[in-house]
Backbone as CSV, one residue per row, in Angstrom:
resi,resn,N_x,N_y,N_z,CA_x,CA_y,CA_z,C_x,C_y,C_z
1,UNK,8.530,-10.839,-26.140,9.803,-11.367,-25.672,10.461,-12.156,-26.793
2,UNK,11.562,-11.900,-26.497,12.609,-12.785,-28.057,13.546,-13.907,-27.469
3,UNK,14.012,-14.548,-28.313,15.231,-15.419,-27.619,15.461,-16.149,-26.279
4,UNK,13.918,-16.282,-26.369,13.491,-17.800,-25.243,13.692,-17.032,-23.851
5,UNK,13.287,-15.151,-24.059,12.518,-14.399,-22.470,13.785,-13.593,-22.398
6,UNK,14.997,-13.593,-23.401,16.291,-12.858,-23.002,16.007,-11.200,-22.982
7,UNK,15.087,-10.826,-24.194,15.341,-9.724,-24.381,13.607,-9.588,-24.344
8,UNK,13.295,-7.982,-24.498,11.834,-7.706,-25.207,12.177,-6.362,-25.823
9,UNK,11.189,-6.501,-26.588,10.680,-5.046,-27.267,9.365,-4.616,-27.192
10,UNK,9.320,-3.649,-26.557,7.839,-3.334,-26.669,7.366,-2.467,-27.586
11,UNK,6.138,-2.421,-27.882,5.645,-1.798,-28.792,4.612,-0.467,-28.036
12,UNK,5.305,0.264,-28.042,4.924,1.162,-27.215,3.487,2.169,-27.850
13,UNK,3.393,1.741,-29.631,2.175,2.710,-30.073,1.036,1.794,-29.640
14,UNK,1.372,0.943,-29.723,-0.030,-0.302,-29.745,0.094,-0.671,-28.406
15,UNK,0.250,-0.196,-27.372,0.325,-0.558,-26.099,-0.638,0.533,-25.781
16,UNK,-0.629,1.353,-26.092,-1.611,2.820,-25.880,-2.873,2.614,-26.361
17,UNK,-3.271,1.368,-27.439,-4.894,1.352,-26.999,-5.024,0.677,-26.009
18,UNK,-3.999,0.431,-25.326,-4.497,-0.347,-23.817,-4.322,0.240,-22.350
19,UNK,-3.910,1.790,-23.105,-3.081,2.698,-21.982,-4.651,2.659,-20.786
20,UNK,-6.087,2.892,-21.464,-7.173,2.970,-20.070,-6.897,1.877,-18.924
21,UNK,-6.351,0.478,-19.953,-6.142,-0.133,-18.872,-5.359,-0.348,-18.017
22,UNK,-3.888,-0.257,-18.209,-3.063,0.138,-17.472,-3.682,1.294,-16.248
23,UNK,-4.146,1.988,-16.899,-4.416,3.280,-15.835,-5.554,2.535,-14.343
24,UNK,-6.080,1.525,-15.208,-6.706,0.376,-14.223,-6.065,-0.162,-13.245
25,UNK,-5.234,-1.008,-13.963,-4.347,-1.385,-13.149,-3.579,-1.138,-11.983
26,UNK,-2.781,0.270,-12.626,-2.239,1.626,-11.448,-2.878,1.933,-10.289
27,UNK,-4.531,2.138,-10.447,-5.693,2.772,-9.696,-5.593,1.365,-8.800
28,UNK,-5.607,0.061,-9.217,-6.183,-0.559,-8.154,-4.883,-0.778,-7.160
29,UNK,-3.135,-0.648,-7.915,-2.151,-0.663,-7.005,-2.340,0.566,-5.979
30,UNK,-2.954,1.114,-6.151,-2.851,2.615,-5.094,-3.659,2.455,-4.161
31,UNK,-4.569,1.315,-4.475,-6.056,1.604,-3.481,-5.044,0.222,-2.414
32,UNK,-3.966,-0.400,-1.838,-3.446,-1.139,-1.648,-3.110,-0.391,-0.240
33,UNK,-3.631,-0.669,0.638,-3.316,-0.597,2.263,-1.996,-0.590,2.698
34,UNK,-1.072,0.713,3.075,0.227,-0.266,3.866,0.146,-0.798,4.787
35,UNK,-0.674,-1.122,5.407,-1.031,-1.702,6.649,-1.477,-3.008,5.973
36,UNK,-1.979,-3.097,5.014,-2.254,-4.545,4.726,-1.062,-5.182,4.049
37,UNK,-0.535,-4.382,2.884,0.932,-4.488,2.406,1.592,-4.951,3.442
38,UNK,1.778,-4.980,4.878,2.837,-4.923,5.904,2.525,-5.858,6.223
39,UNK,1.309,-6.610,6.331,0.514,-7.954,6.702,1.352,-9.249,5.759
40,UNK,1.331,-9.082,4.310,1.485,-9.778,3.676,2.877,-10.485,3.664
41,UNK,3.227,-11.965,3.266,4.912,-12.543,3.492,5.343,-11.662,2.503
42,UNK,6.821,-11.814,2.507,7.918,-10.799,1.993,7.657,-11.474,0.339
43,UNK,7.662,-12.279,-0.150,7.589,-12.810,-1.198,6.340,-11.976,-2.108
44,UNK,4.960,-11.885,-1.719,3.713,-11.146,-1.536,4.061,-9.587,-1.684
45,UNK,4.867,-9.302,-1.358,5.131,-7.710,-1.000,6.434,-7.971,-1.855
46,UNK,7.190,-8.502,-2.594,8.406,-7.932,-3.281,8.108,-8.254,-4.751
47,UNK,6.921,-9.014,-4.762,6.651,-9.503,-6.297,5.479,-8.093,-6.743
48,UNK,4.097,-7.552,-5.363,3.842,-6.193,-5.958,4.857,-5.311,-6.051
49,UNK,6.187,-4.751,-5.428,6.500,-3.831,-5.800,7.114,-3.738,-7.216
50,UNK,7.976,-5.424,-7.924,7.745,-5.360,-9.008,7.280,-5.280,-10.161
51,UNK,5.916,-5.490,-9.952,4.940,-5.057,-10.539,4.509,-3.785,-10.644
52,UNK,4.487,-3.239,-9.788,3.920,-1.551,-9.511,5.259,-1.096,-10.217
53,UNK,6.395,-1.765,-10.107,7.928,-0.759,-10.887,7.372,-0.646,-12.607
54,UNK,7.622,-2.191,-12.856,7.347,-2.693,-14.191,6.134,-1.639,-14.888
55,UNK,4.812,-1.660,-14.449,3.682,-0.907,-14.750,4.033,0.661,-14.823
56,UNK,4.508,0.900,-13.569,4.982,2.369,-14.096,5.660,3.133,-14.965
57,UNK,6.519,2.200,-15.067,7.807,2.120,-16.466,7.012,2.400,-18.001
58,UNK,6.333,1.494,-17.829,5.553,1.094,-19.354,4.412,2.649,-19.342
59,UNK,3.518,3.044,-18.226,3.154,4.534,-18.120,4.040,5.873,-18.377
60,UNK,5.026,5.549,-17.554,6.058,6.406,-17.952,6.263,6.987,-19.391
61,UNK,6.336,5.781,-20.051,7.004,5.139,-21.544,5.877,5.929,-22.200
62,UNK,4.439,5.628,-22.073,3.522,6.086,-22.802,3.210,7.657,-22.690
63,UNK,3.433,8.097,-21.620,3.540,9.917,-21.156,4.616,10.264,-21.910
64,UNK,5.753,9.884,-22.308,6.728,10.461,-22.767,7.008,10.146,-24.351
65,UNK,6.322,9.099,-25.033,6.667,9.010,-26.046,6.330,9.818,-26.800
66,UNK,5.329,10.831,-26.792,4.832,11.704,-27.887,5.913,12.725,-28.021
67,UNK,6.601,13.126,-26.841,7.829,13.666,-26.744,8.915,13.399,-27.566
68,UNK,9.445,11.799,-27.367,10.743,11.049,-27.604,10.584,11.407,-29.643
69,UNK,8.802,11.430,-29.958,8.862,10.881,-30.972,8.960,12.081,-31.832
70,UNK,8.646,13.375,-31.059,8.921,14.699,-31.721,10.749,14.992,-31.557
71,UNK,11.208,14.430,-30.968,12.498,14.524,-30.450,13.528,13.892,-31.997
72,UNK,12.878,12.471,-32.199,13.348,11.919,-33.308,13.112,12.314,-34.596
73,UNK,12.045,13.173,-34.596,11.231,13.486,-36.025,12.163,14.610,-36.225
74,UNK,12.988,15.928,-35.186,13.244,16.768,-35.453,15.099,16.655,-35.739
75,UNK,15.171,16.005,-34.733,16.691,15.407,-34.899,17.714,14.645,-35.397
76,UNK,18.442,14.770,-35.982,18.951,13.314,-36.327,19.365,12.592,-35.502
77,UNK,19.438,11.200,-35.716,19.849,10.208,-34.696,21.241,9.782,-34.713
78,UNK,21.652,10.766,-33.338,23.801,11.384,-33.430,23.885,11.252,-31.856
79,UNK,25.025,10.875,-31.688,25.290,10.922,-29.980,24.843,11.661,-29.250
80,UNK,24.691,12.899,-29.890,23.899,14.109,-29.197,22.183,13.855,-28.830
81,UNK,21.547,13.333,-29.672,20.492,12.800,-29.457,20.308,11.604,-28.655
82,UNK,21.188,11.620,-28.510,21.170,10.159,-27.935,21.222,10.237,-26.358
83,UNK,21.908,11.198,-25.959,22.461,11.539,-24.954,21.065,12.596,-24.277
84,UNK,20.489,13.414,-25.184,19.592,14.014,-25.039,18.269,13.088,-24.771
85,UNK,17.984,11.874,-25.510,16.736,10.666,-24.711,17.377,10.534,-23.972
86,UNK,18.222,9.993,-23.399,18.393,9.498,-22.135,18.345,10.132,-21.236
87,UNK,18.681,11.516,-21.053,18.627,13.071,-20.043,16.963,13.148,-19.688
88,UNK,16.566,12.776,-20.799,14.838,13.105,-20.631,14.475,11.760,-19.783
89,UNK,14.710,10.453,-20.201,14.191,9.814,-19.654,14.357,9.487,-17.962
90,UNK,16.189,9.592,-17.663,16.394,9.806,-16.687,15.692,10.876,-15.765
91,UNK,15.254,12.080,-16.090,14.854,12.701,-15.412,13.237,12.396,-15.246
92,UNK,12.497,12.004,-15.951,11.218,11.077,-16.073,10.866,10.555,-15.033
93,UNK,12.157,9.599,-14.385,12.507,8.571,-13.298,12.462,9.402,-12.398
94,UNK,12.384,10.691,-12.358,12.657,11.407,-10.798,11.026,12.254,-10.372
95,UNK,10.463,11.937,-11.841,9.132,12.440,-11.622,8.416,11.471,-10.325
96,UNK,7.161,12.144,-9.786,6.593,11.500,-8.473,5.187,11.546,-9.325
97,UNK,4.720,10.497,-9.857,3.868,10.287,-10.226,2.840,8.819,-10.388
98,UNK,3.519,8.164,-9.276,3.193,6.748,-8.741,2.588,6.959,-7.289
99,UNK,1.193,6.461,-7.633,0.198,6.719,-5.952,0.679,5.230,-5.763
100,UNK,1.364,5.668,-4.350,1.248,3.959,-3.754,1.590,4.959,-1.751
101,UNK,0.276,4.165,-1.311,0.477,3.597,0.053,0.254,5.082,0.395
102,UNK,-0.185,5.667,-0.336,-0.846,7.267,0.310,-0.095,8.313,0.058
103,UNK,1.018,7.931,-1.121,2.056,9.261,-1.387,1.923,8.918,-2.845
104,UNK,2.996,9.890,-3.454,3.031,9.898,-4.778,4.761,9.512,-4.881
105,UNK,5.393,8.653,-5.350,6.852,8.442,-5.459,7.012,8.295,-6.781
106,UNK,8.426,8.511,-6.745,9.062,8.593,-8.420,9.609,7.134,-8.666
107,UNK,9.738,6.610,-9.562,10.362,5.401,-9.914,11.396,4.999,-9.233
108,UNK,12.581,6.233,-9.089,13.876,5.908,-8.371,13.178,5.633,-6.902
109,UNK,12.624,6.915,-6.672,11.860,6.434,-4.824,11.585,4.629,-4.974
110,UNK,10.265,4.365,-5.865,10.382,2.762,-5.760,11.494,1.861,-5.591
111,UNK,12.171,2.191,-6.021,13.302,1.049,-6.099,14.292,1.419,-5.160
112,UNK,14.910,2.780,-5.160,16.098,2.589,-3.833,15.369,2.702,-2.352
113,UNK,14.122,3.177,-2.116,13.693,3.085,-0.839,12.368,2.235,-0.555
114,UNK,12.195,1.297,-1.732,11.909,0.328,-0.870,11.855,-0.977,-1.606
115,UNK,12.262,-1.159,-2.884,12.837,-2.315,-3.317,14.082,-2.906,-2.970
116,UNK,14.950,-2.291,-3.241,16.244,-2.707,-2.786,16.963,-2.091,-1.518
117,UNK,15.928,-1.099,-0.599,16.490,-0.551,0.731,16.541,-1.803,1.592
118,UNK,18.400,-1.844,1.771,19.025,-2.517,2.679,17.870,-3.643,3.969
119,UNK,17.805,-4.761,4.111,16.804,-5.388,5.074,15.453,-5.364,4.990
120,UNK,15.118,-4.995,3.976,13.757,-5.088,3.347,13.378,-6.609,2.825
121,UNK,14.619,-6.610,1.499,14.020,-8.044,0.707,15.367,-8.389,0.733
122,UNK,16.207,-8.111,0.506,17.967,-8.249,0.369,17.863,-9.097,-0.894
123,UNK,17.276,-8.849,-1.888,17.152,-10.132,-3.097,17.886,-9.545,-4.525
124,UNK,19.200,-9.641,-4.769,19.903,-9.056,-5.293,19.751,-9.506,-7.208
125,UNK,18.442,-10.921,-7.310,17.874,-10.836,-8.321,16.678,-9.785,-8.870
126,UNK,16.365,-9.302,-8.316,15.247,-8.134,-8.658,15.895,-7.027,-9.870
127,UNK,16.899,-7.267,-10.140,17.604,-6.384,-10.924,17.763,-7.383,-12.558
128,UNK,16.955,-8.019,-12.469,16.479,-9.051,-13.622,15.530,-9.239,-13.855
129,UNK,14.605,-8.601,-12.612,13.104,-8.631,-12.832,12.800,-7.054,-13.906
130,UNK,13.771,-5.931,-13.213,13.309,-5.123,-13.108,13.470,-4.252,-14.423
131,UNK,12.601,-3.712,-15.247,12.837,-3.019,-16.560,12.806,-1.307,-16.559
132,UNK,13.806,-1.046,-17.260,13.860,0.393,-17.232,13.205,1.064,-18.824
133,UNK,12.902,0.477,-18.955,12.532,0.609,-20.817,14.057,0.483,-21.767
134,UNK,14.990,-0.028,-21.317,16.293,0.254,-22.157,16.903,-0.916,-23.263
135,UNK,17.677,-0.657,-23.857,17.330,-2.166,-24.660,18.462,-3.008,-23.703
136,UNK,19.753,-2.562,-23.129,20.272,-3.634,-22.629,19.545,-3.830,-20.869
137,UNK,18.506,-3.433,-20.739,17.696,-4.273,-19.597,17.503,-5.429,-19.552
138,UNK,17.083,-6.217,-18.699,16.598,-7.323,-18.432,14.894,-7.695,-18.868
139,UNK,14.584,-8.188,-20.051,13.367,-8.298,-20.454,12.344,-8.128,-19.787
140,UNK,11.270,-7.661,-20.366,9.806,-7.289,-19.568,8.500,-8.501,-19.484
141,UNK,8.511,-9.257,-18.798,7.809,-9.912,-18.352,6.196,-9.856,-18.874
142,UNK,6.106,-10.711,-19.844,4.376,-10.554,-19.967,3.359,-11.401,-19.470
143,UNK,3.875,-11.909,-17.982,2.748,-12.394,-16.833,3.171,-11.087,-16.103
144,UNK,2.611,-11.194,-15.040,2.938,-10.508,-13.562,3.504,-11.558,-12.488
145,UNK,4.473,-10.764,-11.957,4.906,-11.899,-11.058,3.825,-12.015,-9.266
146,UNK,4.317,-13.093,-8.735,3.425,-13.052,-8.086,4.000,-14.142,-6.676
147,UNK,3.470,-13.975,-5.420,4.384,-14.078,-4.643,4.708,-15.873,-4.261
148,UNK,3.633,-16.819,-4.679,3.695,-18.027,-4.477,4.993,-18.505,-5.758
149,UNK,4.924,-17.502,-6.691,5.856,-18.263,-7.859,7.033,-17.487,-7.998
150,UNK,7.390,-16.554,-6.824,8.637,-15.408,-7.527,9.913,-16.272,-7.068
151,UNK,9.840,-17.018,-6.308,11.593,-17.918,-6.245,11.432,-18.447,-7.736
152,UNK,10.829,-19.028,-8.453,11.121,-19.618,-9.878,11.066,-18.257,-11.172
153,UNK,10.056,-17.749,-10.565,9.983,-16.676,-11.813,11.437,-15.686,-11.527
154,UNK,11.713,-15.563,-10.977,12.935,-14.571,-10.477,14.175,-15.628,-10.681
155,UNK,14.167,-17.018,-10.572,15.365,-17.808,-10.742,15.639,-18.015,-12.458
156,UNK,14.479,-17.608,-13.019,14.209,-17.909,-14.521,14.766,-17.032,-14.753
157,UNK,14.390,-15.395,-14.725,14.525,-14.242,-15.073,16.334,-13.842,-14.781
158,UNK,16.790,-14.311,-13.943,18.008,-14.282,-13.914,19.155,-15.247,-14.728
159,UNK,18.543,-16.670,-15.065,19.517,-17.105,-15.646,19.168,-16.719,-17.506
160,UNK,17.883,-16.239,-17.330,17.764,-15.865,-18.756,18.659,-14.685,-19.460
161,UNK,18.935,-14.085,-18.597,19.763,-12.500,-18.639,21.624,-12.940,-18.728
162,UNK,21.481,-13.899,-17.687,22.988,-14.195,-17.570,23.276,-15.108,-19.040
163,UNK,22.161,-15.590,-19.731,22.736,-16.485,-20.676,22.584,-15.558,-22.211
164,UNK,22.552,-14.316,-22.367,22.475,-13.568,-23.477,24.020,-13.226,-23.240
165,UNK,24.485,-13.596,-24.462,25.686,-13.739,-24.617,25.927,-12.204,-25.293
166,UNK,25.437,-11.676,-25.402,25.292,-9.903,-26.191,25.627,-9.168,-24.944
167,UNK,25.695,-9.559,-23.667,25.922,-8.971,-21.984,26.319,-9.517,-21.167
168,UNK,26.419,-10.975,-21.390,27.259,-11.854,-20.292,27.936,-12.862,-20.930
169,UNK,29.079,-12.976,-20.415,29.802,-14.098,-21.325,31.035,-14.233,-20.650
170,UNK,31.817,-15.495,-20.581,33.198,-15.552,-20.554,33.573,-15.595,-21.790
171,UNK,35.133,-14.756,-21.610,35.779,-14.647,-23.037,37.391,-15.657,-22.342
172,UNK,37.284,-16.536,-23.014,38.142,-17.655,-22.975,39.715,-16.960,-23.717
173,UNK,39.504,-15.703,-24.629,40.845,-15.539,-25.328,41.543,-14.470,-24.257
174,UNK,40.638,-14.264,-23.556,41.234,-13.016,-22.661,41.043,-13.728,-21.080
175,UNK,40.440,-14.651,-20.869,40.011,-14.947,-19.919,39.608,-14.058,-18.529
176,UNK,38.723,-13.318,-19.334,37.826,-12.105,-18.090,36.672,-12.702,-18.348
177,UNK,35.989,-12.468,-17.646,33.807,-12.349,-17.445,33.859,-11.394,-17.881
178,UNK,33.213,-11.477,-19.221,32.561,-9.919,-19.312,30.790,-9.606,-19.147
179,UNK,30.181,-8.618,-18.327,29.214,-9.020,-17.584,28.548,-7.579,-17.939
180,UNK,27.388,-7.538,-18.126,26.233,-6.120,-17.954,26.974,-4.924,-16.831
181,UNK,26.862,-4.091,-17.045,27.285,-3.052,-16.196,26.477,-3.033,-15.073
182,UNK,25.343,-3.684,-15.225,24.281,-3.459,-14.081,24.536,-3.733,-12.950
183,UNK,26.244,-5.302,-12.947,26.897,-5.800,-11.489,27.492,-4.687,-11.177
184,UNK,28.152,-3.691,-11.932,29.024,-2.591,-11.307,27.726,-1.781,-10.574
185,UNK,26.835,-1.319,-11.096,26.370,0.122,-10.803,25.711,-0.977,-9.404
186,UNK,24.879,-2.088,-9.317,24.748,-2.519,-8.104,24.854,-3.385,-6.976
187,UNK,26.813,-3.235,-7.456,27.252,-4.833,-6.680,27.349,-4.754,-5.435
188,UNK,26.856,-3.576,-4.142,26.366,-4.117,-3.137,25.581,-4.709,-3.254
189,UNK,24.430,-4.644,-3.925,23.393,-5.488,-3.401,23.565,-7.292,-3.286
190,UNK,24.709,-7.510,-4.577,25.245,-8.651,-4.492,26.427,-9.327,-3.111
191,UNK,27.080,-8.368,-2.469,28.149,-8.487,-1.796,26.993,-8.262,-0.481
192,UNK,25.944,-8.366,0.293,25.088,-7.786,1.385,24.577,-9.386,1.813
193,UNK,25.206,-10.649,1.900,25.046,-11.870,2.328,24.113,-12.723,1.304
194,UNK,23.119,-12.477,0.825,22.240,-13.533,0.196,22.587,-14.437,0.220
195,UNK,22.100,-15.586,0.167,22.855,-16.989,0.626,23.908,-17.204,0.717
196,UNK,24.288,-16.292,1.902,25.609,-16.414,2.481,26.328,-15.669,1.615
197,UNK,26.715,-14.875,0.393,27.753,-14.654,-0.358,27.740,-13.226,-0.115
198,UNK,29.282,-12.980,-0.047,29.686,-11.481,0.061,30.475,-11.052,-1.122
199,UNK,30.127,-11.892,-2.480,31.502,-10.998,-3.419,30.275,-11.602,-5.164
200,UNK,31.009,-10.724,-5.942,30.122,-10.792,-6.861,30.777,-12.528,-7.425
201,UNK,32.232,-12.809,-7.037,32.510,-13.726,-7.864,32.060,-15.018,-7.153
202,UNK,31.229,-14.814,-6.273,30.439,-16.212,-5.957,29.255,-15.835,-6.112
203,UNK,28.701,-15.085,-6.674,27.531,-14.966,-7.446,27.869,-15.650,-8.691
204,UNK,28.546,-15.381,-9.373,29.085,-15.590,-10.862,29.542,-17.417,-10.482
205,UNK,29.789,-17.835,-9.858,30.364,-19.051,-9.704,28.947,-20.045,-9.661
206,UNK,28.095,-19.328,-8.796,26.944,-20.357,-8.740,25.844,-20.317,-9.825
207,UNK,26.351,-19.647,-10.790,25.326,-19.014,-11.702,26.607,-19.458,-13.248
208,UNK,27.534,-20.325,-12.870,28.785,-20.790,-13.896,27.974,-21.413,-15.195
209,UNK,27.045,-22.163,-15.284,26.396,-22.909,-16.059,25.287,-22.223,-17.197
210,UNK,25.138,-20.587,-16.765,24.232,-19.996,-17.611,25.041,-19.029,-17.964
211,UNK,26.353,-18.263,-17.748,27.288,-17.650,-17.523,28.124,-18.130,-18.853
212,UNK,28.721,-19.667,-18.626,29.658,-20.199,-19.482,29.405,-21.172,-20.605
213,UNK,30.127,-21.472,-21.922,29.272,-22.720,-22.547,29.767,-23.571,-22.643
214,UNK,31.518,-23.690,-22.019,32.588,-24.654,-22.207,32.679,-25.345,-20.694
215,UNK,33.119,-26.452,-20.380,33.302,-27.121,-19.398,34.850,-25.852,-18.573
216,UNK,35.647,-25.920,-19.564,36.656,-25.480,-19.201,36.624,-23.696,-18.592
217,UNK,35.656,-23.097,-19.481,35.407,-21.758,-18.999,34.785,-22.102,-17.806
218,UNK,33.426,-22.691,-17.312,32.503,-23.030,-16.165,33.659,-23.023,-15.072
219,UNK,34.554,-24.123,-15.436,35.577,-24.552,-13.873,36.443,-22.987,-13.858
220,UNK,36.940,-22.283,-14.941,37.174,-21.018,-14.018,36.550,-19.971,-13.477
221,UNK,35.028,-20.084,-13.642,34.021,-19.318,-13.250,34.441,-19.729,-11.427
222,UNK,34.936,-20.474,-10.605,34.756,-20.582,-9.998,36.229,-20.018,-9.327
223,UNK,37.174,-19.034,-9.753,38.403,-18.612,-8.553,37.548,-17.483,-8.112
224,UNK,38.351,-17.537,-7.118,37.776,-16.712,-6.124,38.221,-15.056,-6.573
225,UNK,39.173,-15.030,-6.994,39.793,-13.626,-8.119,39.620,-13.406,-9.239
226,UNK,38.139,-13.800,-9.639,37.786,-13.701,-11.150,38.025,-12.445,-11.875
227,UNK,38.840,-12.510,-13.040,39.264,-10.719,-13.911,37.423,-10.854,-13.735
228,UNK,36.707,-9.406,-14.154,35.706,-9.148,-14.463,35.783,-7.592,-14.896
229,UNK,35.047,-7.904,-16.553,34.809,-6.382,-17.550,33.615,-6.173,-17.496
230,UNK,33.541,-4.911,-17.430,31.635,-4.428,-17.266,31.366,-4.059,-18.314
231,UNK,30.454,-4.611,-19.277,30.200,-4.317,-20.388,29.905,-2.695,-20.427
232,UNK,29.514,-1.824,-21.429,29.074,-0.634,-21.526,27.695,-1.134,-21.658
233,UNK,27.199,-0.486,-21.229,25.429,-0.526,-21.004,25.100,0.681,-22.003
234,UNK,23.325,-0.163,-22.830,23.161,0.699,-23.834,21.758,1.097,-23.412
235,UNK,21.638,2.573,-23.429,20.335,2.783,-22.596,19.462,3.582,-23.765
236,UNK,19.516,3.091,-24.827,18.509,3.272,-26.113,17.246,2.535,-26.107
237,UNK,16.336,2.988,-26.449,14.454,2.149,-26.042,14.652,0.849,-26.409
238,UNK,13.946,0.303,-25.683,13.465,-0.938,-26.245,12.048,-0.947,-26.862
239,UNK,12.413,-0.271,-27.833,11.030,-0.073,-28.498,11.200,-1.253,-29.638
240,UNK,9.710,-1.544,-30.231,9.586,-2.188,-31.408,9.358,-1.217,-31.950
241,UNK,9.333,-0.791,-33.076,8.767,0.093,-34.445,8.157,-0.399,-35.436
């Protein structure tokens, strides 16, 4: 992790002498009861599924890099290639290769049907927990989260993201928010009540202080008609090399 938890890079060759264990890891998320899963408080059950996301990601990452890396060796690195990792990886995400709870689900399965499916957890920070391997993601966590500590670890993980000024920022000369694309692609989940709020710009208002660095930007973090620009999102590895 860099820049005090904003960003990470992983090192995806040297993560692979540890790939047996991961595969440990995986094995013991699968051997996980839904019936006992269903037992457990919501906190307990939303901090494993981030975990089981996170872990799979980084498996994912390691199944596919021998690929990515013949991909780069043969290609030059041109929009076309570029466009071509991301086609691969996206489709990666649709693979079903995660045992949990007696099936096999794909990454996307994890997350739209039962991380963020509507009345489950309604916790519209999980999208700060959650890493896709990309570099403008939300950094990868090197504890595990866990359910007695995920209101702080998840309150951390969010203002750490909102305060990388490379994806979130007020711009005082234009006076818009300019913000990660990640509020566009999932601002229901923000607008669906969480403490009470139905609009992204009272998300952004209560979150003014990691958001803004001027007194004067902070107090307009708070109209209720905030301009807001969605940054372009860059979905290139977050690899170290």
């Amino acid at each position: 992790m860099m820049n005090q938890g904003q960003v990470s890079r992983v090192y995806y060759i040297g993560f692979a002498s540890y790939h047996g264990q991961l595969i440990k890891y995986l094995d013991q998320l699968s051997k996980v009861q839904k019936s006992d899963f269903l037992d457990w408080d919501k906190s307990e059950q939303l901090a494993f599924l981030i975990n089981a996301y996170n872990a799979s990601t980084v498996e994912m990452m390691l199944r596919s890099y021998a690929s990515i890396a013949t991909l780069r060796a043969y290609a030059p690195v041109t929009l076309s290639w570029k466009y071509r990792l991301i086609s691969m990886l996206k489709n990666q995400r649709k693979i079903n290769f995660i045992s949990l709870f007696g099936e096999f689900l794909s990454l996307d399965d994890l997350e739209k049907d039962l991380i963020r499916k509507p009345r489950n957890y309604d916790e519209p920070r999980i999208h700060f927990a959650l890493n896709r391997a990309s570099i403008d993601c939300p950094a990868l966590r090197n504890r595990a989260y866990t359910g007695i500590e995920l209101e702080q670890q998840l309150e951390a993980a969010t203002r750490a993201f909102l305060s990388d000024r490379s994806r979130n920022r007020y711009n005082e000369e234009t006076e818009k928010l300019e913000v990660s694309e990640i509020f566009d692609w999932y601002a229901e989940d923000f607008e669906r009540g969480w403490r009470g709020w139905s609009s992204l710009s009272q998300f952004f208002a209560h979150y003014r202080d990691s958001l803004a660095d001027t007194s004067r930007a902070k107090e307009l973090l708070i109209i209720e008609n905030l301009d807001i620009k969605f940054l372009e999102f860059n979905w290139m590895l977050n690899e170290k090399r």
